[in-house]
N, C-alpha and C positions, 0 to 999 in steps of 0.2 A: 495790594497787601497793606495793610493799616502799621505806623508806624508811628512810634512818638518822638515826639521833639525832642530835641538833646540834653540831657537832663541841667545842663547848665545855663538854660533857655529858659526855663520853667519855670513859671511866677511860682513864688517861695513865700508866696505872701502871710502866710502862716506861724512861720517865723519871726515873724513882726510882733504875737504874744507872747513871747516867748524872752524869758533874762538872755543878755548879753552872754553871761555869767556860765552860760550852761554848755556842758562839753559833750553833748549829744541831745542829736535828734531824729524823731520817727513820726512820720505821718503817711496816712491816709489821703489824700487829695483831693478823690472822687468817689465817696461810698456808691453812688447808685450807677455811676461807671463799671465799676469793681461788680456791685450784684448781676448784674448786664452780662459780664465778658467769662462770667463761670461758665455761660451753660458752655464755651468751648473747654474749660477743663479738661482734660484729658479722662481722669476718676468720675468727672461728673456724665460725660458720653458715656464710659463704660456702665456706670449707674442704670442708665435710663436706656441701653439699650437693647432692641424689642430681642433681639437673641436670648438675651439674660434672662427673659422674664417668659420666653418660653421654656429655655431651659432649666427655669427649677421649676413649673408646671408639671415636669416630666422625673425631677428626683424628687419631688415631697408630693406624694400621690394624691390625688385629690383638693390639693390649692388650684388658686387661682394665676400661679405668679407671684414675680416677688413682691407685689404689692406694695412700693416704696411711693411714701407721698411727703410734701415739703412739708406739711404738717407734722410730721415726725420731730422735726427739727424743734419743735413746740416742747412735744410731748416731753421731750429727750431731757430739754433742760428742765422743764416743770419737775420732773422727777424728780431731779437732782437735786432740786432745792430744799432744806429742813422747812421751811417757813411759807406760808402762800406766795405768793406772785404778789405783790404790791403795789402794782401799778394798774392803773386803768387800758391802758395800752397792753394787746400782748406782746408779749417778744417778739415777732415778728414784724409788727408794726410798730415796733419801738427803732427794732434794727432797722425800716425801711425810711423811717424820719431822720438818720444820720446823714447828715452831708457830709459831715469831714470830723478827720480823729489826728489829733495831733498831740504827741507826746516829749517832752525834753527833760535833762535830767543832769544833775552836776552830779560829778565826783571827786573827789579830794585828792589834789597832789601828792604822788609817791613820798614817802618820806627818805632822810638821810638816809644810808646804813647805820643801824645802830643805835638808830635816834630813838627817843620816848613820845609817843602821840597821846595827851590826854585824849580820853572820850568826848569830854563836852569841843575839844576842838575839831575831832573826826566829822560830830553831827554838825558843826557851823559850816562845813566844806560840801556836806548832804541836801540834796533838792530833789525833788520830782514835780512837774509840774502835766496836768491834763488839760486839754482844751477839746470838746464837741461840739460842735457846730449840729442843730437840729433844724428841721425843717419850719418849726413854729415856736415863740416862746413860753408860747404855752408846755407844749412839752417838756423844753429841759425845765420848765419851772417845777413842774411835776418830779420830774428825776430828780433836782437837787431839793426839793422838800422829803421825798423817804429815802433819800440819802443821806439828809442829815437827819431825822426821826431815826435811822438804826444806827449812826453812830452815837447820838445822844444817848438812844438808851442803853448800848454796849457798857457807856461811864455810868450807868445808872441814875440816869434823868431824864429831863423829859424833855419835847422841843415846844419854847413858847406858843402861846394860842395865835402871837402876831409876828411870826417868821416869816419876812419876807425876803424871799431866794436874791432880791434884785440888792438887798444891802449885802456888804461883804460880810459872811459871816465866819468866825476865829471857832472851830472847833474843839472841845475840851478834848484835850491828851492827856492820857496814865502819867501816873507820877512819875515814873523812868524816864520818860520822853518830854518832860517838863526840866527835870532836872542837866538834859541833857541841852534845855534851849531848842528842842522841837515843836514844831505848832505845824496846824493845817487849817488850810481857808477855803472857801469857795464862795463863787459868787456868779450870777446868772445876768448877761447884759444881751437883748435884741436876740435870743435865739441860741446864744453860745453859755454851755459850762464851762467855769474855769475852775480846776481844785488846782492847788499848792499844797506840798507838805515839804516840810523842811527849816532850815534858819530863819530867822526875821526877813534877814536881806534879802534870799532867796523866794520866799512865800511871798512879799510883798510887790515884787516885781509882776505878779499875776495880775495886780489891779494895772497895771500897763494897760491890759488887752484892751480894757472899757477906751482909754483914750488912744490907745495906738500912739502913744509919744515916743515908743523903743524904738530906735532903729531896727533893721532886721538882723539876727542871731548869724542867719545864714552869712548876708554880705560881710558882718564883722568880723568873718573867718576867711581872711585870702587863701590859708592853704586847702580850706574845703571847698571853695569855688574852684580853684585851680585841680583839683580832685573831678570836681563834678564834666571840670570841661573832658577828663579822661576817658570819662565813661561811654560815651559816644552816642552814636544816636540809636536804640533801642526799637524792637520789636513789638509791638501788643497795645495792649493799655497797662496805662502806670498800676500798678496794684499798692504798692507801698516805696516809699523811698524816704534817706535820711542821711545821716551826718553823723561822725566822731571825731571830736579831740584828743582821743586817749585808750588805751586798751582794758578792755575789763579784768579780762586773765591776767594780763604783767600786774596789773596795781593788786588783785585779790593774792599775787605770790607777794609783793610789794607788803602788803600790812599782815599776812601770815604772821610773819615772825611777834606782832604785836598779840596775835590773837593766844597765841599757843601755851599760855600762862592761864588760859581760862580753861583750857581741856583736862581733860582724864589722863595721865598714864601719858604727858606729852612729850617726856622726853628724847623718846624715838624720833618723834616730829621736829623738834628744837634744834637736834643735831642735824636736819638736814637743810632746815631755814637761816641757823643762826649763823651761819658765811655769807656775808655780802656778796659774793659771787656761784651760791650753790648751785651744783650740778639741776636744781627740778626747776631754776628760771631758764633752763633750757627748753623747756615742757612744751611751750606755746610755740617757739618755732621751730621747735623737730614736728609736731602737728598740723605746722602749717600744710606743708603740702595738701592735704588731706583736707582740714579745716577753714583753711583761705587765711591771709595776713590779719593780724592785726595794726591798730597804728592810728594815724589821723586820715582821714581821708570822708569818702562820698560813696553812697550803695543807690541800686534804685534796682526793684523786679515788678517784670511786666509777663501778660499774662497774653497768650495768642492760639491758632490753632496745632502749632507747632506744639505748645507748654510751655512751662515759665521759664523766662529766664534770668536769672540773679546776677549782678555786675557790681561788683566792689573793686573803687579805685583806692587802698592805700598806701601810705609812708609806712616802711617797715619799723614799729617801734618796739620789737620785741625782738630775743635776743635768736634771729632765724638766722640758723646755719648758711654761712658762705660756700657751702661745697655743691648745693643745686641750683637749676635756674639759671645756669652762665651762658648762657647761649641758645640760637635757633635746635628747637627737635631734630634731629638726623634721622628721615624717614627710614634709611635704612633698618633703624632698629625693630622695625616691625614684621623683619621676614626672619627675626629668632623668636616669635612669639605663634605659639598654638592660632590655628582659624579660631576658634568657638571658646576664648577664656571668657568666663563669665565676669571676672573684674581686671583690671590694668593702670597701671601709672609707670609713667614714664617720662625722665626727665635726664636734661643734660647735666652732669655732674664733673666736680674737679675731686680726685680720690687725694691728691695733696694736703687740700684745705680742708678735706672731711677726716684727714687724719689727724694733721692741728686740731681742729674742732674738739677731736675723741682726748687729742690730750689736757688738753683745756679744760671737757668735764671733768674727766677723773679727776684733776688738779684741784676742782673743786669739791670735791668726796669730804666726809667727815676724817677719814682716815684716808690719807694724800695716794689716790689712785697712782698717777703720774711716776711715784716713785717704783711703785709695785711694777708700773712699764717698762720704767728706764733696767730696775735688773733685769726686768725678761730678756729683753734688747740684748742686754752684757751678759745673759747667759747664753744665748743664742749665738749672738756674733753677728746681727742683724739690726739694720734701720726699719724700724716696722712703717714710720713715715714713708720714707723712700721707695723700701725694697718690695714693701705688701703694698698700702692704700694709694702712693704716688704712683704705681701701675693699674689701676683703675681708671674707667674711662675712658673717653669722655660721655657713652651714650646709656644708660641702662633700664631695663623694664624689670618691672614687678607687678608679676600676676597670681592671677589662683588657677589652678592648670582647669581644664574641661572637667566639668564636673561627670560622675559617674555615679550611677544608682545612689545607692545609702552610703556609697564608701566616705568619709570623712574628707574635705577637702584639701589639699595639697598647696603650699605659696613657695612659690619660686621668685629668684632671681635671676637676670641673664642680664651679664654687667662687661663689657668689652675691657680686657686686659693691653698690654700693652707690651710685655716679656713672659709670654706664657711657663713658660721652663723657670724663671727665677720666681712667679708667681707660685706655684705649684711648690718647688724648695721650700720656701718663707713660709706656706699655710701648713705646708705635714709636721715643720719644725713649731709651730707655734699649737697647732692642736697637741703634738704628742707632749710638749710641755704642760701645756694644763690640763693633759691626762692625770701627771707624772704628780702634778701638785691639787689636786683633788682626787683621790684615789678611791674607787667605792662610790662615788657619785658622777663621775663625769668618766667614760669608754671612749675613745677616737682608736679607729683603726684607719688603715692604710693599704690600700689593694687596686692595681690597676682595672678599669674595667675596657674590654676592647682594646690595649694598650695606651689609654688616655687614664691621666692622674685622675685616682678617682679618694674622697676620704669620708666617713661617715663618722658621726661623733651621735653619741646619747648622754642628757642630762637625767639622771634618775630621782625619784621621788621628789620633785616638783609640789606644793600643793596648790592645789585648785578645789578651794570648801575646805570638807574634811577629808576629801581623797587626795592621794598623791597618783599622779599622773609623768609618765615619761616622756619626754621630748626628743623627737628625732632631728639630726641635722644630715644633711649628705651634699657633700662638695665634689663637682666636677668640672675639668677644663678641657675645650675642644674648640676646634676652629676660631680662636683667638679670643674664644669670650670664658667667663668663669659663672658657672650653673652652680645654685646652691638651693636646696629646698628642704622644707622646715613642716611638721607635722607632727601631730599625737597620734603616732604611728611609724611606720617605716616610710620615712621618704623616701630611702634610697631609690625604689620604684621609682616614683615620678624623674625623681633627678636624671637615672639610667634611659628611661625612656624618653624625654628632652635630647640628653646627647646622641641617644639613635638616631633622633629626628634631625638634627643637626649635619650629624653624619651623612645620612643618606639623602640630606639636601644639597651637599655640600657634590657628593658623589654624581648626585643626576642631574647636578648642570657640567659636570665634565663628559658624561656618557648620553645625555638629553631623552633621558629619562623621565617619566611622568614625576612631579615636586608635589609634595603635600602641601596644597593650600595650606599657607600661610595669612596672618589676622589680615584683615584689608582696613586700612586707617583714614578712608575713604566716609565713612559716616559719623567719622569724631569733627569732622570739620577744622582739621587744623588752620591754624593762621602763618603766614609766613615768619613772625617773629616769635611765636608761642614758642616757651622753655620747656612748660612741661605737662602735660595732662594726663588726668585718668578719669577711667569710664566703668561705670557698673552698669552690667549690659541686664534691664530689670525684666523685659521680653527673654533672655535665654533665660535666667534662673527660675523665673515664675514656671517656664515651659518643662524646662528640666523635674525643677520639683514635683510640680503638679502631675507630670506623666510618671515618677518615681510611688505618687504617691497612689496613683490610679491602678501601676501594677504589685503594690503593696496592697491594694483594698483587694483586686482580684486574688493573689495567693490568701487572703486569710479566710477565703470563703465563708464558713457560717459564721466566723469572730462580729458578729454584730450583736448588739444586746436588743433586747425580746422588742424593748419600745421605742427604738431607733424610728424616727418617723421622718427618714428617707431615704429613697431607691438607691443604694450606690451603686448598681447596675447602672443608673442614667448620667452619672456623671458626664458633663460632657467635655468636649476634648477642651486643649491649652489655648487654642485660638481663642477664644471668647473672653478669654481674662487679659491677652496680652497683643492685640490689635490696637489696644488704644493708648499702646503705653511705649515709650521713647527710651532708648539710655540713658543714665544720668550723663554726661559728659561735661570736666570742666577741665578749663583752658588756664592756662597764667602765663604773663610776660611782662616784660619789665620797659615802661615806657618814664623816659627819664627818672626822677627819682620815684615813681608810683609802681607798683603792684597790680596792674591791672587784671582779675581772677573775674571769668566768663564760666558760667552754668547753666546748663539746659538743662530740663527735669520734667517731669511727668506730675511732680510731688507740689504742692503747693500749703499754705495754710490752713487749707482743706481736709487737709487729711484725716486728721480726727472726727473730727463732722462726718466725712462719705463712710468711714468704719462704721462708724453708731447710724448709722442712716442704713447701710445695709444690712446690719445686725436686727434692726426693726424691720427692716422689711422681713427680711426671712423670720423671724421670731412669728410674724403675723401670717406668713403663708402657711406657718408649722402649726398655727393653732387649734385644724381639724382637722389632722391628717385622718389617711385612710388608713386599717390597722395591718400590719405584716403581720407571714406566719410566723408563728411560734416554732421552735426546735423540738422536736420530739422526744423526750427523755423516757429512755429505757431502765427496765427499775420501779419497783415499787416502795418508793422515802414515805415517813412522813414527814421526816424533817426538812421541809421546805427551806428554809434558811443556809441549810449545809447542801442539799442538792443546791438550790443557786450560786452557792459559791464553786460550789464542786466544778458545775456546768462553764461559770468564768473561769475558770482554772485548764478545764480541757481547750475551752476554745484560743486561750491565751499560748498553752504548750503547743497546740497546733497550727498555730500562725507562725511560730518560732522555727518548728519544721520544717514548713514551707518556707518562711524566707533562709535555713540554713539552707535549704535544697538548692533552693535558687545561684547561690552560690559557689554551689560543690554536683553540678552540670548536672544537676537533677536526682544526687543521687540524696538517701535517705541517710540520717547518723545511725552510727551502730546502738549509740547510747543516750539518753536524754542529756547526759550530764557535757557532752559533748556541744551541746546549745550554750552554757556557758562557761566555754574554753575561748580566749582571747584568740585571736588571728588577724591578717595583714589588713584583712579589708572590714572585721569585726571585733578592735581590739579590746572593747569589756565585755563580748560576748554577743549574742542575738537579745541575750535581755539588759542589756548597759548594767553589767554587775551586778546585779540584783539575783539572789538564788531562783531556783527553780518554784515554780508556783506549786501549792501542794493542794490536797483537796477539801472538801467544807470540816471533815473530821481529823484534820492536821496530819493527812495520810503522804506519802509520796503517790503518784501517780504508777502507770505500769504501762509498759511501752513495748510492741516485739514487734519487732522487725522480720520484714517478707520480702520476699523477691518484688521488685519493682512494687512496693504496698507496707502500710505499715497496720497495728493495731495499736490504741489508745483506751486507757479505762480506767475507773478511779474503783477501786475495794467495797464501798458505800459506806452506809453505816456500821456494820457489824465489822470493819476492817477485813475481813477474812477473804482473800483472793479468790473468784468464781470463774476468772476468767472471761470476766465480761458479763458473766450470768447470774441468776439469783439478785442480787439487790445490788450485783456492782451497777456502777452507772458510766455510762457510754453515752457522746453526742448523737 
């Protein structure tokens, strides 16, 4: 198995272009390595494999396949482009002359709290610097000659008759970015571009690269070297790897508060910036989990037949909560989690320091949360430190439960308590309090279920757009842990069916009774020190959907439009899309002061690219289809335009049928208007809120219901109910 060197092995030699000065870096290595190691891509197999391309042979009648060629890749950007293609070279063989791409980039010290940053000093602290390494110099001579020709004439001028790329050239900048002390440079030496844009200082360090007198950026960084040695020795070939001194997310909250004098209507914003310690610089590492640290450190992803995989070793320099990540996973907690969730994260946690944490933010609220806690506390007669989140822990998961048809998905928690019975007390006493003091918008009831505490809360009128939307909560506690699940819907479900499952797992190891397969944590590949991982399992969801959607195509029977030019009959099964595709799974743990965050993936840079690539292809297989029947419409219209709408109209109400049926064991609604009536598993309806579809003559529809059978029929033109006869119009 092909394996790469340790990334702190790795001639860095690239870095040697590059300013001292600069607090991030990203390079490219090895372009024609990198074109090489796709075709094992994961998207790019599934692209090019012969199944695929028998299988839409068989849904768009009369193609060939899906006809996908790299030449696509040509076309794709030629499109795009307002302007010709400029170069003598095409894109393809422009990209194939790249050796190496290497980027770095400075950014400006956080300021004080409270401090004033002129502009012109913000842009002196601003750099970007590009380095291309081509295979001839001919070439980049070529690219930085109509590269400076379309920035010349951007300023409205022209590029001298005797521009030669090989002297450095100082690019004119807009008056804003003059006044600001911004310039850009470039300049072509033995095959390599250099651009600069930025301060004098910054820009001018790019003529380095001609003599190589800079030391290297990388070595002048002991804490990034010491980063890089974290990272370990790596899978594949390099795809890209690099460096940060600093976080991008802390510093853009960091000068927030400077920008917010330029906005609209900023005031909202001002109050939640203008506290040197507000609650949203908490943003970056309440997301970490999820997003991976921020901080200074070292990345590198490599590319194999496994898929990629991403390793960032950093310092946590953003303000990430103390309450996860304390310790080795406890396998244990993977026999309170569903076989088949299609997502999970799970992480060791301290419920003490995650209740500090909660008080800390509020603390920082515009209007002092913290205080609004301490009455709760003294009206209760309760330590909500203590007596609630100091009994949490130490192990807990969060997942989205198994997915189910169209129903809406469900996200649980299942979080190990520690005084089940004073848990339970503390949450009924603090729900029914912020019943008590939001009246009309927030419901918490209280009802055992099974004899195990059980409580469900709804937040009302929520908006999401211009809708408002209700929010379910539903809290239960059982065999020592505390279930809580959350939904635009009735979670209570999920949460009740969790603690059966509990239940009766708990029951059929005393009686040795057959257990419901529980998740198996066996293909996340844990590590012995790993805090905390989660995994989006992209093989069940793709499978789930795709067979939800395969028996949604089957119930809407004729719902297809006249020139649909292909078989949805042939659709073929879920295999074919998700054989070639892996979980995401990532890993993190704490190796002395680093963050070391491990990711395995299917998904790479690629992505974009194999979308527009298969969207050509199939675009091109579509382009002679063979023609399908038509519907037969009963009725003699002449109004073509109202009979086609009518025609959408019928087929649309009787897709709705069929999928209410589906969910009410077959049977048919008494009433159309019953299609959209909210319910547990369709709560804006069968049409997501939207009325009833009417006919091309702005008619309602006419519906009667039979024994096991229904009828359907639109009035026609003349309105006048026939019964299906005379000029009403029938599928």
């Amino acid at each position: 198995m092909q394996r790469a060197a340790p990334v702190a092995t790795l001639d860095w030699t690239h870095t040697k272009l590059h300013p001292k000065v600069a607090t991030g870096y990203f390079e490219l290595p090895d372009m024609e390595a990198t074109l090489a190691s796709y075709d094992a891509a994961p998207l790019m197999r599934l692209l090019f494999d012969p199944d695929l391309v028998r299988a839409v042979e068989k849904l768009v009648p009369g193609s060939e396949g899906i006809a996908i060629e790299v030449a696509d890749i040509e076309a794709l950007f030629l499109d795009s482009l307002s302007e010709p293609w400029p170069l003598a070279l095409s894109p393809l063989e422009l990209l194939d002359s790249v050796r190496t791409l290497s980027v770095s980039y400075r950014l400006p010290p956080a300021p004080a709290p409270g401090a004033t940053v002129a502009p012109a000093l913000l842009a002196e602290r601003l750099g970007l610097q590009i380095v291309v390494d081509f295979a001839t110099n001919e070439v980049a001579s070529e690219v930085a000659v109509n590269l400076a020709k379309e920035w010349v004439a951007s300023q409205g001028d022209n590029l001298p008759e005797d521009f030669d790329p090989a002297v450095p050239f100082a690019a004119p900048m807009p008056e804003g970015a003059q006044l600001l002390g911004l310039g850009a440079w470039m300049v072509v030496d033995g095959g390599r571009l250099a651009i600069g844009v930025g301060n004098a200082d910054f820009g001018h360090a790019l003529f380095a690269a001609r003599a190589k007198s800079e030391g290297s950026s990388f070595a002048a960084r002991a804490e990034v070297a010491a980063a890089a040695e974290v990272l370990g020795e790596l899978e594949g070939e390099t795809i890209y790897r690099g460096w940060q001194m600093g976080s991008a997310p802390q510093l853009l909250l960091d000068y927030a508060p400077l920008l917010v004098p330029l906005m609209d209507d900023s005031e909202p914003i001002r109050a939640l910036l203008d506290k040197p310690q507000s609650w949203i610089r908490y943003v970056p590492g309440l997301l970490s989990p999820l997003l991976g640290p921020t901080g200074v450190g070292a990345f590198s992803t490599t590319l194999s037949s496994r898929g990629f995989t991403r390793v960032y070793a950093l310092t946590p320099a953003d303000a990430a909560p103390a309450w996860y990540g304390k310790g080795p996973i406890d396998r244990g907690v993977f026999a309170f989690v569903p076989e088949k969730v299609p997502a999970l994260w799970t992480a060791t946690i301290d419920g003490a320091a995650m209740g500090s944490a909660l008080r800390t933010m509020l603390a920082s609220l515009p209007a002092d949360g913290s205080a609004t806690l301490a009455a709760l506390e003294q009206e209760l007669a309760i330590d909500l430190g203590a007596d609630l989140f100091g009994q949490l822990g130490p192990d807990m998961a969060l997942f989205v439960a198994p997915l189910a048809g169209i129903a809406p998905p469900n996200l649980l928690l299942s979080v190990r308590v520690a005084d089940e019975a004073m848990v339970a007390d503390r949450l009924g006493r603090v729900l029914q309090a912020l019943a008590r003091a939001h009246p009309g918008s927030l419901t918490s009831t209280e009802r055992p279920y099974r004899r195990m505490p059980y409580f469900e809360l709804s937040v009302l009128d929520i908006e999401v757009g211009d809708d408002p939307v209700e929010l379910f909560a539903a809290m239960g506690l059982v065999s020592g842990r505390l279930i809580v699940g959350l939904a635009v819907g009735q979670a209570g479900v999920a949460v009740k069916r969790e603690m059966r499952r509990l239940v009766d797992r708990a029951e059929a190891a005393t009686s040795g009774a057959p257990v419901e397969p529980a998740f198996d944590p066996a293909s996340l590949r844990i590590g012995q020190l790993d805090s905390s991982v989660w995994m989006l399992d992209w093989p069940g969801v793709v499978d789930s959907l795709y067979g939800t959607l395969k028996a949604l195509t089957g119930l809407a029977g004729g719902f297809v439009p006249e020139d649909l030019p292909i078989d949805l009959a042939a659709l073929p099964e879920a295999d074919l899309f998700v054989r070639h595709l892996v979980p995401t799974v990532v890993t993190t743990q704490r190796i002395g002061k680093f963050v070391r965050r491990h990711a395995r993936t299917s998904f790479g840079p690629e992505l974009p690219v194999v979308l527009s690539l298969a969207a050509a292809g199939v675009d091109r297989a579509m382009q002679t289809p063979a023609p399908v029947d038509s519907m037969e419409i009963t009725g003699e219209s002449s109004d073509t335009t109202g009979s086609d709408t009518t025609q959408r109209a019928l087929l649309r109400v009787r897709t709705g049928i069929n999928v209410w049926s589906a969910f009410h064991d077959g049977a048919h609604p008494a009433t159309l208007t019953r299609l959209t009536e909210p319910s547990d598993i369709l709560p804006t309806g069968v049409f997501n809120g939207e009325p009833l579809p009417t006919d091309g003559w702005g008619n309602a529809l006419h519906y009667l219901r039979a024994e096991g059978s229904y009828s359907l029929w639109s009035a026609g033109p003349n309105g006048i109910d026939e019964s299906g006869q005379g000029d009403d119009v029938r599928l």
